[in-house]
Every structure is written in C-alpha cells, then in structure tokens.
N, CA, C and O atoms as a DFTB+ gen file, in Angstrom:
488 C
 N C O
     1  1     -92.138      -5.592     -30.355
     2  2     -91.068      -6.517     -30.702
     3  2     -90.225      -6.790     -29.457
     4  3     -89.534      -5.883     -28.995
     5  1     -90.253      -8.047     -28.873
     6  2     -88.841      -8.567     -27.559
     7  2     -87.762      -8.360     -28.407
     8  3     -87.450      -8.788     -29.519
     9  1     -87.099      -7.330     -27.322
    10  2     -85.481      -7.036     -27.312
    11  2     -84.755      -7.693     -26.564
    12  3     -84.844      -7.239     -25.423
    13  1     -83.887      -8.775     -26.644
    14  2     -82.842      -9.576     -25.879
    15  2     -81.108      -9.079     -26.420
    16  3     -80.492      -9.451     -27.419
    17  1     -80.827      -8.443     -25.690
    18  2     -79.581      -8.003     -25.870
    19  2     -78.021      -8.734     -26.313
    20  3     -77.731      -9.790     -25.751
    21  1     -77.145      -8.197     -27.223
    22  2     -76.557      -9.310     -27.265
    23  2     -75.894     -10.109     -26.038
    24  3     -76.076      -9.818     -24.855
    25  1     -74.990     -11.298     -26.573
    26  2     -74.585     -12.126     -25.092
    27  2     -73.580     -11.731     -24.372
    28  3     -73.280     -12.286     -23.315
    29  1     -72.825     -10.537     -24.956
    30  2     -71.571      -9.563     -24.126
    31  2     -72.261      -9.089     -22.838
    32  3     -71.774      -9.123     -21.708
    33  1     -73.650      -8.576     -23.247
    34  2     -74.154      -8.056     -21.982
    35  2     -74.353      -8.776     -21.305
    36  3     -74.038      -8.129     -20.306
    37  1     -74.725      -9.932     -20.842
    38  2     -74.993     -10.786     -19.947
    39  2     -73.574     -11.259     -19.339
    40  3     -73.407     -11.403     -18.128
    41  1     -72.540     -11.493     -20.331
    42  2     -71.738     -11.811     -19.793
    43  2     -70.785     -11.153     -18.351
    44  3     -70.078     -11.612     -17.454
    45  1     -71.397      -9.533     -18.904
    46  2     -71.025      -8.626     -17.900
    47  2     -71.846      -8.873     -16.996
    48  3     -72.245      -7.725     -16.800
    49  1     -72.582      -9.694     -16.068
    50  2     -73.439     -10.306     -15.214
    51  2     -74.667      -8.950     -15.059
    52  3     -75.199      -8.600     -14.006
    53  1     -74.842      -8.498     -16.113
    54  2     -75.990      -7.422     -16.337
    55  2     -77.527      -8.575     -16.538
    56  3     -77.648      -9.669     -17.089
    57  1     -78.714      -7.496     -15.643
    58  2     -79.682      -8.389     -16.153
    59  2     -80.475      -7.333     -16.435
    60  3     -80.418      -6.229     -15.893
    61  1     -81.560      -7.844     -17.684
    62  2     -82.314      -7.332     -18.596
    63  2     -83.859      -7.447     -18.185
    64  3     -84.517      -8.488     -18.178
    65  1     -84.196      -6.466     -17.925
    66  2     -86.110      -6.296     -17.906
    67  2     -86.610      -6.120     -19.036
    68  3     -85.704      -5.923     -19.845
    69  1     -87.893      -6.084     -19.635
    70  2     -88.856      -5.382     -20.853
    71  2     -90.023      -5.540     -20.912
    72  3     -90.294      -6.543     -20.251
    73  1     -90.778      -5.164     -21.282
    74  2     -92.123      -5.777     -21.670
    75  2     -92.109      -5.826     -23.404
    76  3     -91.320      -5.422     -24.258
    77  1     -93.698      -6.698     -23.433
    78  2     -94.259      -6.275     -25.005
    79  2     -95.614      -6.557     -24.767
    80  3     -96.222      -7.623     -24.666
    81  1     -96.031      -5.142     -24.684
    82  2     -97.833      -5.167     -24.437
    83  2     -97.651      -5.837     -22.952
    84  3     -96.545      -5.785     -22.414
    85  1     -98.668      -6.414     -22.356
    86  2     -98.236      -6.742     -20.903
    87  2     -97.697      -7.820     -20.550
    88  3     -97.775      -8.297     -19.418
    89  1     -96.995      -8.382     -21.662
    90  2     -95.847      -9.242     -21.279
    91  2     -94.897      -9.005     -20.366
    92  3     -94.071      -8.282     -20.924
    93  1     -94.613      -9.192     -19.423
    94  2     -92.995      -8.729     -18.790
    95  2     -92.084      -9.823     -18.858
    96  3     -92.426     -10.841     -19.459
    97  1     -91.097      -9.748     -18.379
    98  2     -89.999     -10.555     -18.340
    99  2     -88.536      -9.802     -18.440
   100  3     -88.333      -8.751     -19.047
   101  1     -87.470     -10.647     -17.640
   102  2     -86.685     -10.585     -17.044
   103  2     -85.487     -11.625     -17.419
   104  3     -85.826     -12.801     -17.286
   105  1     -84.091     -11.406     -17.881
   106  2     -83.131     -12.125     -17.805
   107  2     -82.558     -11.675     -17.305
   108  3     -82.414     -10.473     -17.085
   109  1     -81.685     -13.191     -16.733
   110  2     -80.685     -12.964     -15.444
   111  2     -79.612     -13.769     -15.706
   112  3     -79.876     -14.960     -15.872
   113  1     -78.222     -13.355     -15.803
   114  2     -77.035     -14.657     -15.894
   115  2     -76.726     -15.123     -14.541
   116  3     -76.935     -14.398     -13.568
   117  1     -76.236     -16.304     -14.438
   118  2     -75.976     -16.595     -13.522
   119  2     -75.242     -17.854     -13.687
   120  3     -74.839     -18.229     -14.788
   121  1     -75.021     -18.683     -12.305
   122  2     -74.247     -19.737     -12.837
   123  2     -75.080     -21.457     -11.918
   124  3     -75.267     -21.195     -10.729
   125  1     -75.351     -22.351     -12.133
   126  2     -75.691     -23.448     -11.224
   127  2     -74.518     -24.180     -11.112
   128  3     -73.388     -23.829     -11.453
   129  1     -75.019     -25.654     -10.398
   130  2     -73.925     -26.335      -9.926
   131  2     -74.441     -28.031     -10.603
   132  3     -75.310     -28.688     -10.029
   133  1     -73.916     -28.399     -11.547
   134  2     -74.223     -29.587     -12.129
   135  2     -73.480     -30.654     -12.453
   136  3     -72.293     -30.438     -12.700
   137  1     -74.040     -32.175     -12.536
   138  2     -72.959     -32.967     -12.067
   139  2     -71.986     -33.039     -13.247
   140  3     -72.452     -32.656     -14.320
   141  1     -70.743     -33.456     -13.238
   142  2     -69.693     -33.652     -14.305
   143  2     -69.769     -35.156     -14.464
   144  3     -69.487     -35.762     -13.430
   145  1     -70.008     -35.726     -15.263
   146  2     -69.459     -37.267     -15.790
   147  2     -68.362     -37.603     -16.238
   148  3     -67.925     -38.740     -16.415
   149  1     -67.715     -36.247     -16.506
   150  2     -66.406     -36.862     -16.708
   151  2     -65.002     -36.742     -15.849
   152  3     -63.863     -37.138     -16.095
   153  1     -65.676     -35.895     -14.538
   154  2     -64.706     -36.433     -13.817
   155  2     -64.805     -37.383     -12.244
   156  3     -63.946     -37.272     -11.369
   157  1     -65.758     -38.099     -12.153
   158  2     -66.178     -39.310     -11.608
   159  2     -67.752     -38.972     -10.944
   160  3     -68.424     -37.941     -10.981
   161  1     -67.956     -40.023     -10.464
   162  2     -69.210     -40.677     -10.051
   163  2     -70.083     -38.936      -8.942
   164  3     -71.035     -38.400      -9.508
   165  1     -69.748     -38.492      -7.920
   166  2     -70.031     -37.552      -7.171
   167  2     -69.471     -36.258      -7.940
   168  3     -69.909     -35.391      -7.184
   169  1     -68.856     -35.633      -8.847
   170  2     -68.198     -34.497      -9.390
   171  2     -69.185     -33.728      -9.687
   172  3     -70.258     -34.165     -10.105
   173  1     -68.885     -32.269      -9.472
   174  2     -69.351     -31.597      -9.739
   175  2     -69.560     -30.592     -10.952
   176  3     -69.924     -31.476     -11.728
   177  1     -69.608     -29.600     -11.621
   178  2     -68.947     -28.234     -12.298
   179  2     -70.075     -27.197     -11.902
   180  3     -71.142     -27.180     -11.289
   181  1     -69.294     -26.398     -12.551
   182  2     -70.830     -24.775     -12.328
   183  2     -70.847     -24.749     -14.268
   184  3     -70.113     -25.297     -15.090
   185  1     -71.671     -24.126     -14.365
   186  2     -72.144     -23.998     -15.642
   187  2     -72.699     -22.760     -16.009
   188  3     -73.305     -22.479     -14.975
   189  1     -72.900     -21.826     -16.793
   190  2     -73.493     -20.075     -16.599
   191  2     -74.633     -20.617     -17.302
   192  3     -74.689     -21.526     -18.129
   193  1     -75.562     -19.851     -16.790
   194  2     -77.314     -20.047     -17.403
   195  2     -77.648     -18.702     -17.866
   196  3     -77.008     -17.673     -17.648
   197  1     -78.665     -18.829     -18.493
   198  2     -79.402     -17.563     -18.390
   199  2     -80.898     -17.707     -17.813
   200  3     -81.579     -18.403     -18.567
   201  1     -81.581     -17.251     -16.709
   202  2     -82.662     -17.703     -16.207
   203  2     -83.439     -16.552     -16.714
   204  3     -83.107     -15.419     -16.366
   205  1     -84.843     -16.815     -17.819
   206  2     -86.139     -15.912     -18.098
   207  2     -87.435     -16.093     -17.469
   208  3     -88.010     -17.180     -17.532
   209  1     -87.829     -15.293     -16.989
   210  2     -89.002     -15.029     -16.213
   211  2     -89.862     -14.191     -17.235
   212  3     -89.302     -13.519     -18.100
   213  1     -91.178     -14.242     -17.124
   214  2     -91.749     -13.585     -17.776
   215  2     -93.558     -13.740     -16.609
   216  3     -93.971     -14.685     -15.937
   217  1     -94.003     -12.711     -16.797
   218  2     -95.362     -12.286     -16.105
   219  2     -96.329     -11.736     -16.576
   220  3     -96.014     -11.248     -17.661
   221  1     -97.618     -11.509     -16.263
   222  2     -98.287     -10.520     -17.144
   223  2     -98.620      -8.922     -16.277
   224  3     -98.613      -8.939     -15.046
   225  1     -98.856      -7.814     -16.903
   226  2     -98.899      -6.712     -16.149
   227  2     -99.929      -6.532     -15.434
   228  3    -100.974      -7.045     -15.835
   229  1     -99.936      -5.844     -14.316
   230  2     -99.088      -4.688     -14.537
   231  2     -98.202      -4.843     -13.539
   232  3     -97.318      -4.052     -13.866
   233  1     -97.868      -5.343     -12.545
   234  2     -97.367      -5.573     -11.623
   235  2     -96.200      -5.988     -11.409
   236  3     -96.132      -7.197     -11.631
   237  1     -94.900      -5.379     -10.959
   238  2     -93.271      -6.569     -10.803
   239  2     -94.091      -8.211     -10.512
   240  3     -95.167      -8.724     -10.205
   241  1     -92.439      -8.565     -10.932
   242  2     -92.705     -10.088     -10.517
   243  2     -93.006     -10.473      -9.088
   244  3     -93.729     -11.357      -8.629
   245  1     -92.030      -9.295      -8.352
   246  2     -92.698      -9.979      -6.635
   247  2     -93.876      -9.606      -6.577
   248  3     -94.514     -10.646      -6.739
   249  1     -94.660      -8.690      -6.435
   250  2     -95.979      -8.789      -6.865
   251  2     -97.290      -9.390      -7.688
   252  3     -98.502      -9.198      -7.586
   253  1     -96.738      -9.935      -8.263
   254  2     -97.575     -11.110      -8.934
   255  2     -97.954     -12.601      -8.367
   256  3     -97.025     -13.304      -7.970
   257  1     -99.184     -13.057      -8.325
   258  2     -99.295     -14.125      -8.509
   259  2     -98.366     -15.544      -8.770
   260  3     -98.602     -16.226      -9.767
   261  1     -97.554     -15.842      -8.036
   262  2     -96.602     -16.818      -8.145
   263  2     -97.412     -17.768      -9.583
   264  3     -96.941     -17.752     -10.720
   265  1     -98.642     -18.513      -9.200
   266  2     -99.086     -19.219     -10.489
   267  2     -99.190     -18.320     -12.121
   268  3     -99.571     -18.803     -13.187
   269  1     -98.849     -17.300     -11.933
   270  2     -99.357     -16.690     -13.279
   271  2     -97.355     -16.846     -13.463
   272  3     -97.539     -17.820     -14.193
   273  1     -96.624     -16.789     -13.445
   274  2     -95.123     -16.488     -13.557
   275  2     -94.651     -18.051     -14.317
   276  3     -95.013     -19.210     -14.114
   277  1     -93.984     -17.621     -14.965
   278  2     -92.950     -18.541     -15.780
   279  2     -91.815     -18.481     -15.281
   280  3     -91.587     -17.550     -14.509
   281  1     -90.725     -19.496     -15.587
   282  2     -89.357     -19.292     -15.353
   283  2     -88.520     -20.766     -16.667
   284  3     -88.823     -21.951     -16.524
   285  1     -87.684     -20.362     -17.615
   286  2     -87.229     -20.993     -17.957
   287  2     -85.373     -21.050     -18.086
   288  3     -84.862     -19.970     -17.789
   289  1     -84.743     -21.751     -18.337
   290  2     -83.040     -21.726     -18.029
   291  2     -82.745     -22.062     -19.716
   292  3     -83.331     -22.812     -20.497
   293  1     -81.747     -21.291     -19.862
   294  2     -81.018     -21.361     -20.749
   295  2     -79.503     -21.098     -20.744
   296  3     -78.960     -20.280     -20.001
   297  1     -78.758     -22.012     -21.810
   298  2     -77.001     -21.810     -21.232
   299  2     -76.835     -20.369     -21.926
   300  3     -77.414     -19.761     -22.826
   301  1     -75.650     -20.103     -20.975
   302  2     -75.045     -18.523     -21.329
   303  2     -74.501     -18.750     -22.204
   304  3     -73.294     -18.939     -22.059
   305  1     -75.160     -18.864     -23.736
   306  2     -74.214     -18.741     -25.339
   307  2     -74.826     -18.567     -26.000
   308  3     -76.042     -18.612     -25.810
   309  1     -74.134     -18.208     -27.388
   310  2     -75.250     -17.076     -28.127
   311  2     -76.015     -18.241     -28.708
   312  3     -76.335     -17.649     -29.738
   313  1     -76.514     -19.340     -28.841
   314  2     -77.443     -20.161     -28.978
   315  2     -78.098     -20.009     -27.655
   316  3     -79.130     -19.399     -27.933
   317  1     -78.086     -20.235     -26.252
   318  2     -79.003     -20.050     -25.300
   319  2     -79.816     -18.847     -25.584
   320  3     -81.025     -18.852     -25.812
   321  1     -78.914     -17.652     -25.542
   322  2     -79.224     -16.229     -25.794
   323  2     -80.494     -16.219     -26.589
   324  3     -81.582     -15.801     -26.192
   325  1     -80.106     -16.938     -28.233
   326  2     -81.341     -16.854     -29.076
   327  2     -82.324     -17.060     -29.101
   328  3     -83.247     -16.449     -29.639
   329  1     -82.296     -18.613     -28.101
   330  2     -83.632     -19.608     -27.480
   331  2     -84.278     -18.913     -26.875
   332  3     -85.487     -19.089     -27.021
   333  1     -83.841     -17.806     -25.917
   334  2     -84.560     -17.096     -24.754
   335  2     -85.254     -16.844     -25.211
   336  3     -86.396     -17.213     -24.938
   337  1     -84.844     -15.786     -26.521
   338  2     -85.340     -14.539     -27.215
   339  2     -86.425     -15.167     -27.996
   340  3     -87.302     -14.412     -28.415
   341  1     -86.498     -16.323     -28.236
   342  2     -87.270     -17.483     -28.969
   343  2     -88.755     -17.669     -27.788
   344  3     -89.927     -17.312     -27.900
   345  1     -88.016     -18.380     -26.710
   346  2     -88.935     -18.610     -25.320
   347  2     -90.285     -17.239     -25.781
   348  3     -91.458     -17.315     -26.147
   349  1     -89.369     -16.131     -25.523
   350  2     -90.501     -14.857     -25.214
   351  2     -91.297     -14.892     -26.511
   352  3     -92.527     -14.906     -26.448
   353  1     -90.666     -14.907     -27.689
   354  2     -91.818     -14.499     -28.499
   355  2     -92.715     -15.617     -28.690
   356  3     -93.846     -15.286     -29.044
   357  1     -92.560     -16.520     -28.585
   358  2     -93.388     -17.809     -28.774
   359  2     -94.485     -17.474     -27.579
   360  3     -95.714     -17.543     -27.564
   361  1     -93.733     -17.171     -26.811
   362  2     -95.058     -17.024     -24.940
   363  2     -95.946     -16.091     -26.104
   364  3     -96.874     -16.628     -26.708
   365  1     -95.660     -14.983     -26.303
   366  2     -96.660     -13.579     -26.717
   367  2     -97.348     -14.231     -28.002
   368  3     -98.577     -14.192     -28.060
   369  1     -96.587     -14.862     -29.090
   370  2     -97.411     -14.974     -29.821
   371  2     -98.529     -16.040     -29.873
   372  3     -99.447     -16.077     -30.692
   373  1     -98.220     -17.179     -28.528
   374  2     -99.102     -17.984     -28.347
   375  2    -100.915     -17.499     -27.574
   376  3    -101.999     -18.081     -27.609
   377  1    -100.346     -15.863     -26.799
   378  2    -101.887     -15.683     -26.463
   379  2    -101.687     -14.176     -26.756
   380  3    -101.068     -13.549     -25.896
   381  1    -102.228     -13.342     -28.111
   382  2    -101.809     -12.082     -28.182
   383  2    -102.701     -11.096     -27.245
   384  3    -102.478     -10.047     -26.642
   385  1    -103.762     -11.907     -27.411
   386  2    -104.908     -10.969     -26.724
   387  2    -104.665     -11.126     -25.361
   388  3    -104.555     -10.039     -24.793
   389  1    -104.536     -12.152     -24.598
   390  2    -103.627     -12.222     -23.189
   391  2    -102.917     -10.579     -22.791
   392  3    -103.241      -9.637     -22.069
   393  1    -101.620     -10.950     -23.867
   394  2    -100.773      -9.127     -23.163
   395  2    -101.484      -8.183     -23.554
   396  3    -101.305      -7.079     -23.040
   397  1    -102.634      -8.385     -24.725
   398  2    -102.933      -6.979     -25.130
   399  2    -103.737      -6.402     -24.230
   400  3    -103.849      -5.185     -24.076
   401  1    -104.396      -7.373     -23.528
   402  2    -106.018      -6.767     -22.185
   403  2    -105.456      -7.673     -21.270
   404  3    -105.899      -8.812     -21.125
   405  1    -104.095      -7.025     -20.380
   406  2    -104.115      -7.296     -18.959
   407  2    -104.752      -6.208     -18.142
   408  3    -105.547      -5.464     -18.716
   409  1    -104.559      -6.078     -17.196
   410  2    -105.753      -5.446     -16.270
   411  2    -104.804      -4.159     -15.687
   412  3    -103.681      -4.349     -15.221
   413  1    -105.382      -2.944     -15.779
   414  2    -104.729      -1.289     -15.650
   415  2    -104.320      -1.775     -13.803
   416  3    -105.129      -2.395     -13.112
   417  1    -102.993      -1.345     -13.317
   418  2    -102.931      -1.406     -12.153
   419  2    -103.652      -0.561     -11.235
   420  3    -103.523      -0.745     -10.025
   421  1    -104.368       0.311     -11.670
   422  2    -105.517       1.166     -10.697
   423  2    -106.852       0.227     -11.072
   424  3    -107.972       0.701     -10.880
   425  1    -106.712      -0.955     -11.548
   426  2    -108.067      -1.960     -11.716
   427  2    -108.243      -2.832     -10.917
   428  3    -109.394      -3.217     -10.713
   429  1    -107.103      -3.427     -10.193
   430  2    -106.879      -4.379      -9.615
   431  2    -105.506      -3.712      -8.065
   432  3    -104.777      -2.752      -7.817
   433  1    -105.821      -4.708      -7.624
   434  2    -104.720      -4.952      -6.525
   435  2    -103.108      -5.964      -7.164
   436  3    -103.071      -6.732      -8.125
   437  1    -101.761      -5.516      -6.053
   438  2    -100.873      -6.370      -6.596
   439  2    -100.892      -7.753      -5.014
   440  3    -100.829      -7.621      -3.792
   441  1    -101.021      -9.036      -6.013
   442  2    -100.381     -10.012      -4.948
   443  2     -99.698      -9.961      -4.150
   444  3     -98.555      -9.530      -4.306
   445  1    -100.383     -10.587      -2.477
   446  2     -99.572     -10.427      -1.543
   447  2     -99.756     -11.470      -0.874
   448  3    -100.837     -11.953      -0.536
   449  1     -98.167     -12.046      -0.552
   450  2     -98.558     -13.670      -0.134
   451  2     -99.264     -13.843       1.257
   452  3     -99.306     -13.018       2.170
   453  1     -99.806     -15.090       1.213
   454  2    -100.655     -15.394       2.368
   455  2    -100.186     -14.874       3.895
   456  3     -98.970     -15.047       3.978
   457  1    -100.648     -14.379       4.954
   458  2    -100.511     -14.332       5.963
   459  2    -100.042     -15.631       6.677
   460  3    -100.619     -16.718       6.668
   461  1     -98.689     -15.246       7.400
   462  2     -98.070     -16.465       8.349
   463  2     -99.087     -16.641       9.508
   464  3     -99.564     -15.668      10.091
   465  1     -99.436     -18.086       9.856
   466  2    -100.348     -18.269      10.929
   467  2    -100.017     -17.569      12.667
   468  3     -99.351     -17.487      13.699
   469  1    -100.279     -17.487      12.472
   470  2    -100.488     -16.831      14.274
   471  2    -100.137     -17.660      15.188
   472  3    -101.131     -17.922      15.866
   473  1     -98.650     -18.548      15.779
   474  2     -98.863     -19.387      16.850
   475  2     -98.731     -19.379      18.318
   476  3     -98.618     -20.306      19.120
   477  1     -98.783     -17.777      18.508
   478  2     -98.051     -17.276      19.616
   479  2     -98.939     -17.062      20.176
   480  3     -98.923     -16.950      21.401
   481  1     -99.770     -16.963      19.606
   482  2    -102.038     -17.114      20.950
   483  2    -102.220     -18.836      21.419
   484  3    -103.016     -19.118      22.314
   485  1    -101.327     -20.026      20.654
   486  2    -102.092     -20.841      20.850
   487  2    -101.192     -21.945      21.485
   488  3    -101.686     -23.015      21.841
C-alpha cells in the first residue's frame, strides 16, 4: 500500500521516500516561480509544489536510468497531496508485474552516465 503523509509534513519542507514492491518514489516540497496575471503583463509569484518522482528498483534515483524515471508536480494542498498519492497508485496499479519482477541489485549493475569526451588529446 503507498503511504503519502499528511500535508503538515511537507509543509515542514520534509521530503518523503518509499517503495511498493519495486516501485520507488520520492516527494519533495518546494516552491517555483510562475507568471501572475493579475498583477501585470511580466509579474511574477512563487507558488509551493509538491514534485513526485518515482523509479523502479533496485537502485536510488541517481542511479537509475534517467529514461526509466518519472517526475510529476503537484500544488502543496491537501488536494495536490491526494493527487500525488493518486499519481503513485495508478503508476503501480497500471503495471503490477513491472514492480513485482524488477531485477535483484546483485543482478544487474546501477546507471552511470555517459563518459565526458576527452578534448584535451585533440
């Protein structure tokens, strides 16, 4: 069962890891910078999000495969909160067998991004 904590915790700029089966994922509060319409043409505001990540195991997210990783935004309120919690179970229940047979981390290697080219020989 995904556990998403209530929205007090986030508000305390706490962020949340878990899995379910080799689901992972990750919320994070935070805040962006988006335009205001109502106070003219260039205006700005910040707005609090909640950003979810989710991966498959066994591996952290920096270790993973950038293409296998999700990332979706949701506002910091207990309707965003719920959606998240919505986001994840919908991911798991859309491929169960997916989290249930990800691959044992002594099966595989973890992703490591490409090697920077060499320009100092040429």
């Amino acid at each position: 069962m995904i556990f998403v904590p209530l929205l007090h915790y986030f508000l305390c700029k706490n962020d949340y890891s878990g899995n379910e089966a080799g689901l992972r994922y990750r919320l994070t509060p935070g805040k962006r910078t988006v335009p205001d319409p109502d106070s003219g043409a260039d205006a700005t505001k910040e707005e609090k999000i909640l950003t979810v990540d989710y991966w498959p195991a066994p591996w952290t997210i920096d270790k993973t495969d950038p293409a296998l990783r999700r990332r979706e935004v949701f506002p910091l309120t207990d309707e965003g909160r719920a959606a998240a919690a919505q986001y994840l179970k919908d991911a798991y229940d859309a491929e169960p067998e997916r989290w249930n047979n990800c691959p044992d981390m002594m099966d595989c290697d973890p992703w490591e991004p490409p090697a920077e080219p060499d320009t100092a020989n040429e």
